[in-house]
C-alpha positions in Angstrom: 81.0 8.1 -38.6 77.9 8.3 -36.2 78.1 6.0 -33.2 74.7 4.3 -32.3 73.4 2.3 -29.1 74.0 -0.8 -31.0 77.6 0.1 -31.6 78.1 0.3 -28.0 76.9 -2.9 -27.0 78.8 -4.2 -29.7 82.0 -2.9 -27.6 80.2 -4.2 -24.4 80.2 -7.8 -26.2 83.5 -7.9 -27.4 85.0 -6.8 -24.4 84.0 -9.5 -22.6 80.6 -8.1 -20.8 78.5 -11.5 -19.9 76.2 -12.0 -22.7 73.0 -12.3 -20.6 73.4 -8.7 -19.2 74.1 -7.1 -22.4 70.9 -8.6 -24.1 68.9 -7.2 -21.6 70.1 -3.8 -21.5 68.2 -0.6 -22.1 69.6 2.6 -23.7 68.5 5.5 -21.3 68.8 3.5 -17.7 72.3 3.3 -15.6 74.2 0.9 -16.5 74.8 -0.3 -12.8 71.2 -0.6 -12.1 70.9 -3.7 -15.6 73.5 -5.7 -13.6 76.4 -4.1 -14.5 78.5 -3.8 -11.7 81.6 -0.6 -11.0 84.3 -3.5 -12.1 82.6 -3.8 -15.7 82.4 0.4 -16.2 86.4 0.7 -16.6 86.3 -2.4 -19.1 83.8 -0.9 -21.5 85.6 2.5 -20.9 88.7 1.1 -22.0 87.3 -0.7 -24.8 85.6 2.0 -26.2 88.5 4.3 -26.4 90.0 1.5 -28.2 87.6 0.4 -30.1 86.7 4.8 -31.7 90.8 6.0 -30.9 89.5 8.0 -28.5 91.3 9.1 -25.1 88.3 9.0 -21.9 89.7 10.6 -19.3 88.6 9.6 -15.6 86.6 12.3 -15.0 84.7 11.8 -18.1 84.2 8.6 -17.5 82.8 8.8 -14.8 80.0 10.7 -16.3 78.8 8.0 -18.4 76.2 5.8 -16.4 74.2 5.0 -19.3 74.0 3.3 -23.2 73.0 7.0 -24.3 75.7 8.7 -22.4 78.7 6.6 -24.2 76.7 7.5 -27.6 76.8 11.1 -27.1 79.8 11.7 -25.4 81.3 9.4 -28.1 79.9 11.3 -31.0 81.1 14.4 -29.8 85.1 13.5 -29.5 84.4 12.4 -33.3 83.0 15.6 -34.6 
């Protein structure tokens, strides 16, 4: 299974992310700087470990600031 952009926002919709910023988000910019704010990161964290059985430690976390970086990192654990 390959993950795209589209699957993320998908877990950024069903995990409650207000509609109007997901819509408007871009792949490749930080997620923080599309009106996402550091309460929303842990929520679509925690989602998409859920969502693709995956276990996203802190520190990985972390790491992912944008749409691009969830794909990636997300594709690799599923390799």
């Amino acid at each position: 299974m390959k993950v795209a952009g589209a699957d993320i926002i998908a877990v950024m919709r069903e995990a409650g992310i207000k509609p109007d910023v997901v819509n408007k988000l871009k792949f490749d910019a930080p997620l923080v700087d599309q009106g996402l704010d550091s309460m929303d990161l842990p929520v679509i964290a925690a989602a998409t470990e859920k969502k693709f059985g995956l276990d996203l430690s802190d520190a990985d976390a972390i790491k992912l600031r944008t749409i691009n970086d969830f794909v990636v990192y997300v594709n690799q654990k599923l390799a």
